[in-house]
C-alpha positions as CSV (number, residue, x, y, z in Angstrom):
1,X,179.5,103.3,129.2
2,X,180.9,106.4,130.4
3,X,184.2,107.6,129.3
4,X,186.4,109.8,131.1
5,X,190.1,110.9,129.8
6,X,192.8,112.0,132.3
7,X,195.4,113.7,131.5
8,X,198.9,114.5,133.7
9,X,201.9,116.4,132.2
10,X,202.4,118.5,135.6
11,X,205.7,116.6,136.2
12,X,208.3,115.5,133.8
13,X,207.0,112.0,133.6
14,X,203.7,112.0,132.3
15,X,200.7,109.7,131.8
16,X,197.2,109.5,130.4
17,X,194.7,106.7,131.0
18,X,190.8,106.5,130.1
19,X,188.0,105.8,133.0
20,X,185.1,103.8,131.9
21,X,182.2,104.4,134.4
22,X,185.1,105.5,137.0
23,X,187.5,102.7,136.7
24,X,190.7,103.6,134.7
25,X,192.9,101.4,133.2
26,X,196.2,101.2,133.3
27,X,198.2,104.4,132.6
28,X,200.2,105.2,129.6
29,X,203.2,107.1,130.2
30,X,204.5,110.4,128.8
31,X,208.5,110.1,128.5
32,X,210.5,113.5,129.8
33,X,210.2,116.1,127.1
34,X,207.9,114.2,125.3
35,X,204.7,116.4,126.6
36,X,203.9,118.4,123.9
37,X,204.9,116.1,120.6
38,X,203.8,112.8,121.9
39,X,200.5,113.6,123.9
40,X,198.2,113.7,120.7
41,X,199.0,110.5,119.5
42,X,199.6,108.8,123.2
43,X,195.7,109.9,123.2
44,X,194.8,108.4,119.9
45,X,196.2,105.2,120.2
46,X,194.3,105.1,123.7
47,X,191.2,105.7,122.4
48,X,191.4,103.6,119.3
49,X,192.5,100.4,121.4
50,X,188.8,101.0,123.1
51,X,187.6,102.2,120.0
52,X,186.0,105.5,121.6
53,X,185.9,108.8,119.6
54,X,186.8,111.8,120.9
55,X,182.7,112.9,120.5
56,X,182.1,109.9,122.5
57,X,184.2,111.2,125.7
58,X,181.9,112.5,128.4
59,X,184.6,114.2,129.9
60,X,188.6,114.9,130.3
61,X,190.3,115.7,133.0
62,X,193.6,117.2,133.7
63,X,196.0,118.3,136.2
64,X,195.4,121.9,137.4
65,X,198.8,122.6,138.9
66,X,200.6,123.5,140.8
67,X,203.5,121.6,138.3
68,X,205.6,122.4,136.0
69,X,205.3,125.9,133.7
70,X,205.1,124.5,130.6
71,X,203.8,120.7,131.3
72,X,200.6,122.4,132.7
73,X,199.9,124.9,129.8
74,X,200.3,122.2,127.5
75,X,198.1,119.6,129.4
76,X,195.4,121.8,129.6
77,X,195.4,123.7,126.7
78,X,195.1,119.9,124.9
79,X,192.2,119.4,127.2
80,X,190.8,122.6,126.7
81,X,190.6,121.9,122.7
82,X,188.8,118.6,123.0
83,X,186.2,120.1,125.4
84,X,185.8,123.2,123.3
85,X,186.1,121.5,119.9
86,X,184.4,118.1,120.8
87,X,181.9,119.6,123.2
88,X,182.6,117.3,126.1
89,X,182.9,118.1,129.4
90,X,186.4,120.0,131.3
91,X,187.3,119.1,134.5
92,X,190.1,120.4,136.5
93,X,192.1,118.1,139.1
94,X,194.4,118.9,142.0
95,X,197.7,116.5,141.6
96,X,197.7,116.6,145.5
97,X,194.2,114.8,145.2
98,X,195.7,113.2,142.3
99,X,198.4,111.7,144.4
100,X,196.5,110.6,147.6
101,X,193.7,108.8,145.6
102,X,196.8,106.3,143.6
103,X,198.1,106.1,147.2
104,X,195.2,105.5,149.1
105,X,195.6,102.3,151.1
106,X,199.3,102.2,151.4
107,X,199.7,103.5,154.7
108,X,197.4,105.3,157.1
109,X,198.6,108.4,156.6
110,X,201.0,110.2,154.2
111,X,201.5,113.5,153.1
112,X,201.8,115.0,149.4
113,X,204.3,117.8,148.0
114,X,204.2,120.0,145.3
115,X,206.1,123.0,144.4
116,X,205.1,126.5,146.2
117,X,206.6,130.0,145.8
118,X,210.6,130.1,145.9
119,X,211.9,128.6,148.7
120,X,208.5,126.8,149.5
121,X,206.4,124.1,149.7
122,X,202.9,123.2,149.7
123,X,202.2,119.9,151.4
124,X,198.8,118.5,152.6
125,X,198.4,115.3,155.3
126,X,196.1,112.8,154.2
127,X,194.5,109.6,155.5
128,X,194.8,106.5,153.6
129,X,192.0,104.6,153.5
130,X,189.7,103.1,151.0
131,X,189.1,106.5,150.3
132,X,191.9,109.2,150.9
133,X,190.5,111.9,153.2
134,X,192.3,115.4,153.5
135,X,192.9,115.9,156.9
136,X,195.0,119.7,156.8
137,X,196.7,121.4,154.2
138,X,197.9,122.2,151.7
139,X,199.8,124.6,153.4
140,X,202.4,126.8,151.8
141,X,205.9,126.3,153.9
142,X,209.0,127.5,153.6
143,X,211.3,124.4,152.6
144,X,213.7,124.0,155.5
145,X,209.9,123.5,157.5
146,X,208.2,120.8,155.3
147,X,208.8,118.0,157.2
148,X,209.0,119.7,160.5
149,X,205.5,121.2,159.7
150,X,204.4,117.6,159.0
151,X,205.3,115.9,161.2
152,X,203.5,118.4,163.9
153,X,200.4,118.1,162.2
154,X,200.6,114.3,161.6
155,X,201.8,113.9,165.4
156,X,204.3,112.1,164.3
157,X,206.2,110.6,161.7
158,X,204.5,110.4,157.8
159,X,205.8,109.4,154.3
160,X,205.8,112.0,151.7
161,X,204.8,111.7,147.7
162,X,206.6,114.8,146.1
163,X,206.0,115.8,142.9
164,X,209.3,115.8,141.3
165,X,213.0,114.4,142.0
166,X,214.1,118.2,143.3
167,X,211.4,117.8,145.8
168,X,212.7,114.4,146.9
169,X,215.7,115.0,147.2
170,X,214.6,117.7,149.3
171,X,212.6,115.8,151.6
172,X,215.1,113.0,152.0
173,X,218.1,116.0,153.1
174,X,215.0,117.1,155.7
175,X,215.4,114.0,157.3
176,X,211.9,112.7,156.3
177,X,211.1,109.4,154.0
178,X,209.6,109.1,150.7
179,X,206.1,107.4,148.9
180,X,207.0,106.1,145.5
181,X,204.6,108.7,143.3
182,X,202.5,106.1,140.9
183,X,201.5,107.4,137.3
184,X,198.4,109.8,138.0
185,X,196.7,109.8,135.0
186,X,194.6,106.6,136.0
187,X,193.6,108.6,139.6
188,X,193.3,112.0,137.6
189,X,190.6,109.7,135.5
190,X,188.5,108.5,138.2
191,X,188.7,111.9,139.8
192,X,187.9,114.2,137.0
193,X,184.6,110.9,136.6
194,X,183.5,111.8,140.6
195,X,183.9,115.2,139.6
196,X,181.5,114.8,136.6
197,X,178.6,113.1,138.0
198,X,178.9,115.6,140.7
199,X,178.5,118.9,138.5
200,X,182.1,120.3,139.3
201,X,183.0,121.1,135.8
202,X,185.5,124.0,134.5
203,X,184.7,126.7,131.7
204,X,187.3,125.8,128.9
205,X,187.4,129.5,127.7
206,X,188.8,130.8,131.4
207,X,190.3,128.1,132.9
208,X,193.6,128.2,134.1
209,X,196.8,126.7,135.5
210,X,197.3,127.2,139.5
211,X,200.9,127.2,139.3
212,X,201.7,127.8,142.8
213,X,204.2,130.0,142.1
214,X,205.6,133.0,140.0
215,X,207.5,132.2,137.0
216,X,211.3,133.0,136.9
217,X,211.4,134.7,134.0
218,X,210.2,138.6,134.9
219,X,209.3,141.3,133.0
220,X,212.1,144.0,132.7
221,X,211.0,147.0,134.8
222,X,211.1,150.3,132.8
């Protein structure tokens, strides 16, 4: 049996779930502000409720960004200790992929929304079939465009899964209509599993968050 973890805390609600030869099972949600004190133990009752040990992971995946700051660092710098301390395999997950595989055949086409620079969005169209295909993006777009920019490369009208309630509520004042966004650490399982058997692993000692955006806290010019 192969075991694959997956690991989301880009967003303020949060899940893990465990993939056994690339089927997860149901997530198990992170609670706002609970990323960093409750994620260790979320993992270990996962694990112990299969009874697999951390050595006998093949692999854990986790969001890459972009996503929040601090729910990214701590994500991956969690994953990064098991695959550096454990010696299993890091793999590195986009939450737009993330979000169109836990969506695939819901609709025929939808598009997915995470933050971008200030001001912007970066959204990607995707097809949704047994197997979500991209089909353009992700594009960064200035906000007051999202939808507009969507809908021109959908040729019509699309549903959008944003990543957080700012960038619904966005979306709903641009006129467009929402996708509920399901839990993704059961798709960010199966994913990071595809990503395994096909050699696309990360380095644990560079890997990094792809933010998407600067921070807002700035150095003080001198």
């Amino acid at each position: 049996m192969r075991y694959i973890l997956g690991i989301d805390t880009g967003g303020t609600l949060g899940s893990i779930a465990l993939a056994k030869d690339g089927v997860a099972g149901a997530a198990v949600s992170l609670p706002a502000g609970g990323h960093s004190s409750l994620l260790a133990s979320a993992v270990e009752r996962l694990l112990s409720a299969d009874a697999v040990p951390v050595l006998g992971l093949a692999g854990v995946a986790v969001s890459e960004g972009p996503g929040s700051f601090t729910g990214l660092r701590i994500g991956l710098a969690w994953a990064k200790g098991i695959a550096a301390g454990a010696g299993v395999s890091l793999v590195l997950v986009s939450p737009h992929e993330a979000a169109a595989h836990a969506s695939r055949g819901v609709v025929p086409r939808f598009g997915t929304l995470t933050p971008g620079e200030r001001g912007h969005g970066m959204i990607a169209l995707w097809s949704g079939g047994k197997t979500a295909q991209l089909l353009w993006g992700p594009e960064v777009i200035p906000e007051e465009s999202l939808v507009e920019r969507l809908r021109e490369a959908a040729k019509g009208d699309v549903p959008v899964i944003a990543a957080s309630e700012k960038l619904e509520e966005l979306i709903l004042d641009l006129g467009g209509n929402l996708l509920p966004i399901a839990p993704l650490g059961p798709a960010i399982a199966e994913l990071g599993d595809r990503a395994l058997l096909e050699g696309r692993m990360a380095d644990p000692r560079t890997a990094a968050p792809a933010y998407g955006r600067a921070p807002n806290a700035r150095k003080p010019n001198r």
